[in-house]
C-alpha positions as CSV (number, residue, x, y, z in Angstrom):
1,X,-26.5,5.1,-9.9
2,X,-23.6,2.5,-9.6
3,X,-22.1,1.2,-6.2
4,X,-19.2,2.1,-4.4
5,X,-18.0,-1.4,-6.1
6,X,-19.3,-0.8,-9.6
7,X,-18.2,2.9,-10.0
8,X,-14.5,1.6,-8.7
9,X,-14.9,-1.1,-11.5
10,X,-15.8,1.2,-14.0
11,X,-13.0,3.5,-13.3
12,X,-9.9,1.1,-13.2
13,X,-11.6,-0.8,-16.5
14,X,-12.0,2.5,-18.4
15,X,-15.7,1.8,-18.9
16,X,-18.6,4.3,-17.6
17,X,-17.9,5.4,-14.1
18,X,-20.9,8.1,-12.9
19,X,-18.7,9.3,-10.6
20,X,-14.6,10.0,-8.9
21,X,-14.1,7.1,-6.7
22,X,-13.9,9.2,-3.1
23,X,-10.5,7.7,-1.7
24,X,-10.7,4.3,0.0
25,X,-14.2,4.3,-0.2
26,X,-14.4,1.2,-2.2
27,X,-12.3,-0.9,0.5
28,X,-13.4,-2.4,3.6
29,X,-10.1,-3.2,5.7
30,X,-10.5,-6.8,7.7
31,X,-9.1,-6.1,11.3
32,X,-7.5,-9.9,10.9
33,X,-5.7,-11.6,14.1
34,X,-2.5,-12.0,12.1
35,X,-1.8,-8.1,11.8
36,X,-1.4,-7.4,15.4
37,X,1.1,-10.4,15.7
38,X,3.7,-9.6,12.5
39,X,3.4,-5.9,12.5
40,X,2.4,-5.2,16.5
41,X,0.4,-3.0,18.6
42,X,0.1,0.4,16.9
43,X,0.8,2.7,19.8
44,X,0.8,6.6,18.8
45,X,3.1,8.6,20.8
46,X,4.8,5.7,22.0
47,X,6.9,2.4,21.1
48,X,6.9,-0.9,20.5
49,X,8.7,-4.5,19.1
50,X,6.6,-6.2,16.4
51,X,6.9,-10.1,15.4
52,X,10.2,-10.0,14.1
53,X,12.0,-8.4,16.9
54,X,12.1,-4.6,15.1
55,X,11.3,-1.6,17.5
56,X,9.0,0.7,16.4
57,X,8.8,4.1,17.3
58,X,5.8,6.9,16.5
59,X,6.3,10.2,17.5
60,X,3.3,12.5,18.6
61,X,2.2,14.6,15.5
62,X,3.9,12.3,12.9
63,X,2.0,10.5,9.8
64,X,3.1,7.1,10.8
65,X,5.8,5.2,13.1
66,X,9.2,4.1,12.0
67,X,11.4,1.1,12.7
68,X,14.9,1.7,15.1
69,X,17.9,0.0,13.2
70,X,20.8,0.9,14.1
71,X,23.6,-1.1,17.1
72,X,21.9,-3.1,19.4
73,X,18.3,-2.2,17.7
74,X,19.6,-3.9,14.9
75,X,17.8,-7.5,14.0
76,X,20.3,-9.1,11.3
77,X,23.3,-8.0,12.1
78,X,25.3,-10.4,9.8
79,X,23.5,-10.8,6.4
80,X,25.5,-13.6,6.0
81,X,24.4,-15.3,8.8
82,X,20.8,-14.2,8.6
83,X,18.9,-17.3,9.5
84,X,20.6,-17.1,13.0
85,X,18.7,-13.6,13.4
86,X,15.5,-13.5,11.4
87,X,12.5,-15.4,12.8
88,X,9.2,-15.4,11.3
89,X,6.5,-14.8,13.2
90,X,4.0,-17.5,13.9
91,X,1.1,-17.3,11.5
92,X,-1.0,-20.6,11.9
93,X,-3.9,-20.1,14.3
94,X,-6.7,-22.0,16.0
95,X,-9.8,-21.0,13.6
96,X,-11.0,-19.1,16.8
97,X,-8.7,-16.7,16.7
98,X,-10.2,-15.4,13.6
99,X,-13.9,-15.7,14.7
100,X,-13.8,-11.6,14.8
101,X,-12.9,-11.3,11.7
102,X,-14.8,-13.9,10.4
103,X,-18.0,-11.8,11.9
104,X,-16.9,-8.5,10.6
105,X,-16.7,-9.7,6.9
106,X,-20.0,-11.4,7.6
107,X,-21.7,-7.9,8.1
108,X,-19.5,-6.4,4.6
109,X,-21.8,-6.2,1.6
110,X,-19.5,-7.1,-1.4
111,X,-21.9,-5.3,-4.1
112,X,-21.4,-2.5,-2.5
113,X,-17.1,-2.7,-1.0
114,X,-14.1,-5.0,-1.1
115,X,-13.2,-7.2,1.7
116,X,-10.0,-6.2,1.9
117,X,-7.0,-7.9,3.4
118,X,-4.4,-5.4,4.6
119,X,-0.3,-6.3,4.6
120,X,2.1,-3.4,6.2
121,X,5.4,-3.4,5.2
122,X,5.9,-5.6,2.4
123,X,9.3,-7.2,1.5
124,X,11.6,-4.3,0.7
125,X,10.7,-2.2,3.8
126,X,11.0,-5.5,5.6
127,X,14.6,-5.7,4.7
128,X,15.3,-2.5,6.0
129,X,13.7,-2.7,8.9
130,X,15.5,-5.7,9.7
131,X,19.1,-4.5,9.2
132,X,18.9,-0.8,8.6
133,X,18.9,1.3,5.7
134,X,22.4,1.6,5.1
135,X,23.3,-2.4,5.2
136,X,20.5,-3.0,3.4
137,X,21.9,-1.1,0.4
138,X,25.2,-2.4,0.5
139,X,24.1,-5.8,0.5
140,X,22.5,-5.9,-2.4
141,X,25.8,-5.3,-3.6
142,X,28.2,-7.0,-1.9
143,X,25.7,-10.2,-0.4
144,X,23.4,-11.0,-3.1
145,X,23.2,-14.3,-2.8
146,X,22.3,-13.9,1.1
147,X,19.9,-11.4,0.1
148,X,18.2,-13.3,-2.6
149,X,18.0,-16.1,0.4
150,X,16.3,-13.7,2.7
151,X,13.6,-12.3,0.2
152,X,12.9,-16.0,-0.8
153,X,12.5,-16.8,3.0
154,X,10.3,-13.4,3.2
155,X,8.0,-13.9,0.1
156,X,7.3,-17.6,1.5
157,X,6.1,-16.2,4.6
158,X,3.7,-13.5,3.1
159,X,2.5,-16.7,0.8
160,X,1.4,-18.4,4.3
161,X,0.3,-15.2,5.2
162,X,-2.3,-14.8,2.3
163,X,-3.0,-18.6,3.0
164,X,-4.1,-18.4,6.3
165,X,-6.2,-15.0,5.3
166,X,-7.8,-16.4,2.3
167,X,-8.9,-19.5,4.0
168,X,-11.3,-17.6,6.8
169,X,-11.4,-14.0,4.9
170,X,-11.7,-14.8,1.2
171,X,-11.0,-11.4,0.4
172,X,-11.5,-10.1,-2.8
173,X,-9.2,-7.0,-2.6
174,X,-5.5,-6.8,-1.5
175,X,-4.0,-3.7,-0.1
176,X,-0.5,-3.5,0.3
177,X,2.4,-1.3,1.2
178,X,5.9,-1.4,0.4
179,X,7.9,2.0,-0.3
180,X,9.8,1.9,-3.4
181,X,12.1,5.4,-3.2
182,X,11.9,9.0,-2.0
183,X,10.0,12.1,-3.4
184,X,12.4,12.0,-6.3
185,X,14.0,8.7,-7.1
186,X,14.3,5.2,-6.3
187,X,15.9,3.5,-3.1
188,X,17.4,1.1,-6.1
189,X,18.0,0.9,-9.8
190,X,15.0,-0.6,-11.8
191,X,17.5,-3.5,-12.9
192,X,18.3,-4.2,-8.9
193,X,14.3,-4.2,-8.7
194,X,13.8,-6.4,-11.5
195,X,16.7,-9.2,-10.0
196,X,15.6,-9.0,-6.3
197,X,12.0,-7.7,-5.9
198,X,10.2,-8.7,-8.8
199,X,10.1,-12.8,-8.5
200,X,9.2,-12.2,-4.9
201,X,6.2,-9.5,-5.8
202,X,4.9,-12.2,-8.9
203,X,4.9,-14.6,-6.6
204,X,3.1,-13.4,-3.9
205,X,0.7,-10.9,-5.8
206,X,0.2,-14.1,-7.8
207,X,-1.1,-16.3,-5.1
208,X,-3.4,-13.4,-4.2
209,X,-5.0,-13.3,-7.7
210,X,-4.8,-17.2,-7.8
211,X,-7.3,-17.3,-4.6
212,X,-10.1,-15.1,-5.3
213,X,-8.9,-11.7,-4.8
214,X,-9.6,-9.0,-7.9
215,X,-7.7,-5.9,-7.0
216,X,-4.5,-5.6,-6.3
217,X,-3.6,-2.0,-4.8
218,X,0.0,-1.6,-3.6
219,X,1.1,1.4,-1.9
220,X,4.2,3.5,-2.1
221,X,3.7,7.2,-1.3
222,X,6.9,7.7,-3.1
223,X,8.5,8.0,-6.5
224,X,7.8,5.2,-8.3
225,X,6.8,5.9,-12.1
226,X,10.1,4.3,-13.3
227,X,8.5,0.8,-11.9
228,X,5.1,1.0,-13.3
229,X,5.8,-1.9,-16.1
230,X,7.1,-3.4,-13.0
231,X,3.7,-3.4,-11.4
232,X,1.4,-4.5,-13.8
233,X,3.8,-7.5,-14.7
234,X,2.9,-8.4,-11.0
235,X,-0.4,-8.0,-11.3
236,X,-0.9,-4.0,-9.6
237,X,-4.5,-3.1,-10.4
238,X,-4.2,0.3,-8.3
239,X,-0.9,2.2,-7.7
240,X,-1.7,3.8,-4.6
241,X,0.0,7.1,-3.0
242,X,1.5,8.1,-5.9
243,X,3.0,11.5,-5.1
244,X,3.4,14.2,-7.2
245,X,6.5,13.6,-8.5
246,X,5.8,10.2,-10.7
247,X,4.3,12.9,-13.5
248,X,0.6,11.1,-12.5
249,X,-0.5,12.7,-16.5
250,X,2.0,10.6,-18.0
251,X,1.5,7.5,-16.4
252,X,-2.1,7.6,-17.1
253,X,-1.3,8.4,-20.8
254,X,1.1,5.9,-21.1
255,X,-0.2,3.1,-19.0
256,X,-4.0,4.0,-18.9
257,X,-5.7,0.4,-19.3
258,X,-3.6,-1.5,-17.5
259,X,-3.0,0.6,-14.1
260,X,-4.5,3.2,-12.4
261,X,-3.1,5.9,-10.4
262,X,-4.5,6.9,-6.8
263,X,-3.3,10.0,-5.5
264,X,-1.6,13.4,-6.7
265,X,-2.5,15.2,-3.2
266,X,0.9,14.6,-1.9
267,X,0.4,14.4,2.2
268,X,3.2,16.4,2.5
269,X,2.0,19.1,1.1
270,X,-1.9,19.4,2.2
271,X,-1.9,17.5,5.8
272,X,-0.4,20.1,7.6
273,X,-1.7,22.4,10.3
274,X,-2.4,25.1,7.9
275,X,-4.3,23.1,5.8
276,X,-7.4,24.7,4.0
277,X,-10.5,23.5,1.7
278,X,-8.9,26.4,-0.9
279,X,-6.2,24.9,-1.5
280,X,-7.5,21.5,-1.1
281,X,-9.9,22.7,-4.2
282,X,-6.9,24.1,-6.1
283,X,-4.9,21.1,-5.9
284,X,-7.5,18.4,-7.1
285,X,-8.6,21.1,-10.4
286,X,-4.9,21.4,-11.4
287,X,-4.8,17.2,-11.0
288,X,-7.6,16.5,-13.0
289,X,-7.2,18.9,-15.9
290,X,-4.1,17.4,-16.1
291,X,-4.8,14.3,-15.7
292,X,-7.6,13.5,-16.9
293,X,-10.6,11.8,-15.3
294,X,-10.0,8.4,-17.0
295,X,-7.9,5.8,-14.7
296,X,-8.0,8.3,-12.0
297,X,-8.4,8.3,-8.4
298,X,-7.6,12.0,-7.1
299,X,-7.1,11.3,-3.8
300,X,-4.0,12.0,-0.8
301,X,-1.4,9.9,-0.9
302,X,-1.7,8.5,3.1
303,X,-1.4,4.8,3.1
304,X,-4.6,4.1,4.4
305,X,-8.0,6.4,5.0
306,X,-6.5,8.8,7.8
307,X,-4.9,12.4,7.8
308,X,-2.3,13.3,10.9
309,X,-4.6,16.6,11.1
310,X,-8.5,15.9,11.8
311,X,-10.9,16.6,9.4
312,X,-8.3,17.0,6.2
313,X,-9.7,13.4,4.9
314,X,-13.5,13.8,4.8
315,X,-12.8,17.4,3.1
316,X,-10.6,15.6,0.2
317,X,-13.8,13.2,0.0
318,X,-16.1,15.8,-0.1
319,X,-14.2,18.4,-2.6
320,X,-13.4,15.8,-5.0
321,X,-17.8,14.9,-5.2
322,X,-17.9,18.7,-6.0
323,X,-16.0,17.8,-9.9
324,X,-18.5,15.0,-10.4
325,X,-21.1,17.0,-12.3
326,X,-17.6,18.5,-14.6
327,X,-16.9,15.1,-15.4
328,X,-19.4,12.8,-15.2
329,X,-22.6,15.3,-16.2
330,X,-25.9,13.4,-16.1
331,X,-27.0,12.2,-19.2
């Protein structure tokens, strides 16, 4: 019987997995110092200001909190003048700030998981998060040359980021999240992406790959099958929370080899109150005979091992094991 590791390997390389890969099994999140500094105190129910001087909010009973951008909320309220409102956070620490970290990837056995470095909110979301939505949108048009400042300024930050994680961590998996567009489309045109997002993403996913770390898994629990070339000129391994929507089938026929696909349970649709292991076992049979189980990880689309309603995650784990023996019969 393979590892965690091994069967995760197999899977993404097309070879001889003896299994489905159960979720996130394969990944071993580092609680690193850095996190709670840049992104802040996760505090359910409640509210907070993270390292750049956004406000977060997370309402009771929601999958995740959400930043406040609008009048005096706002961060960069001039893009023009954005290096009189964006700070970066402080990222270069004593070496025992990390000795908890540095303990808790001691104790990780890398046959069998990834030592994985997390980063929430990856340049795009940080964008909008620093001036809204709305401004964010109309300054790719009307302030690109501010904007392309900014997400230089941005990328060069998470490069010290991976800097200062690589040298204590030495992770060998990356997980990522930056949401690219809605259930249905993209925030922006794939030629927008391509000018503004792209050099920033090859640059930083680079580094990563550069530095010891194998997989590259970025998250977007959104539409995003219009960027796939996208991510594997990056250097994606794992397009993770890929909804629905994105036509997982086709991706997998057309990019099969050079990306896989982790999702197809949308969360909006099976973490809910009402949620059942029926329809749980419905959902993942009509995936995979679609899909296939080649380059697949049938899995929800949450960015990161969790459901809003208890118990829905282990039940995806567990139902997915029960279409090993379809797919992978001994031999």
């Amino acid at each position: 019987m393979l590892t965690i590791r091994e069967n995760f390997m197999e899977t993404i390389k097309g070879g001889n997995p003896d299994r489905f890969v159960k979720q996130y099994e394969y990944q071993e999140w580092v609680n690193d110092p850095l996190f709670p500094i840049y992104f802040g105190t996760i505090v359910p129910g409640g509210e907070w200001v993270n390292g750049w001087g956004v406000k977060n909010k997370f309402p009771a009973g929601t999958p995740g909190p959400f930043p406040c951008c609008e009048g005096e909320d706002k961060v960069c309220k001039d893009i023009t003048r954005w290096r009189d409102y964006v700070k970066a956070p402080n990222l270069v620490l004593p070496a025992e700030a990390w000795k908890d970290a540095v303990e808790q990837v001691s104790k990780i056995d890398r046959k069998e998981k990834f030592v994985t470095a997390k980063v929430f909110c990856g340049i795009f979301e940080k964008l909008h998060y620093l001036m809204g939505m709305e401004d964010a949108m109309i300054n790719f048009y009307e302030e690109p040359e501010a904007m392309h400042e900014l997400i230089d300024y941005l990328a060069d930050w998470e490069i010290t980021l991976a800097e200062e994680t690589i040298k204590y961590v030495h992770p060998d998996c990356l997980f990522h999240h930056d949401d690219w567009g809605s259930q249905t489309s993209l925030f922006i045109s794939k030629e927008m992406f391509d000018e503004f997002l792209l050099p920033a993403y090859k640059k930083i996913y680079g580094y990563w790959k550069a530095n010891g770390v194998e997989v590259i898994v970025h998250h977007s629990d959104s539409y995003a099958a219009d960027l796939v070339p996208e991510m594997i000129e990056m250097g994606v391994d794992v397009f993770q929370g890929a909804v629905s929507t994105n036509n997982i089938p086709e991706i997998i026929k057309k990019y099969g080899g050079k990306i896989t696909v982790m999702g197809g349970l949308d969360n909006g649709k099976y973490d809910r109150e009402d949620w059942t292991r029926e329809k749980v076992r419905a959902g993942l049979k009509d995936l995979i005979e679609a899909a296939g189980p080649r380059y697949l990880i049938p899995a929800l689309t949450m960015g990161g091992p969790e459901t809003t309603y208890p118990g829905l995650y282990e039940a995806v784990s567990e139902i997915v094991g029960e279409f090993d023996s379809l797919y992978f019969p001994l031999k």
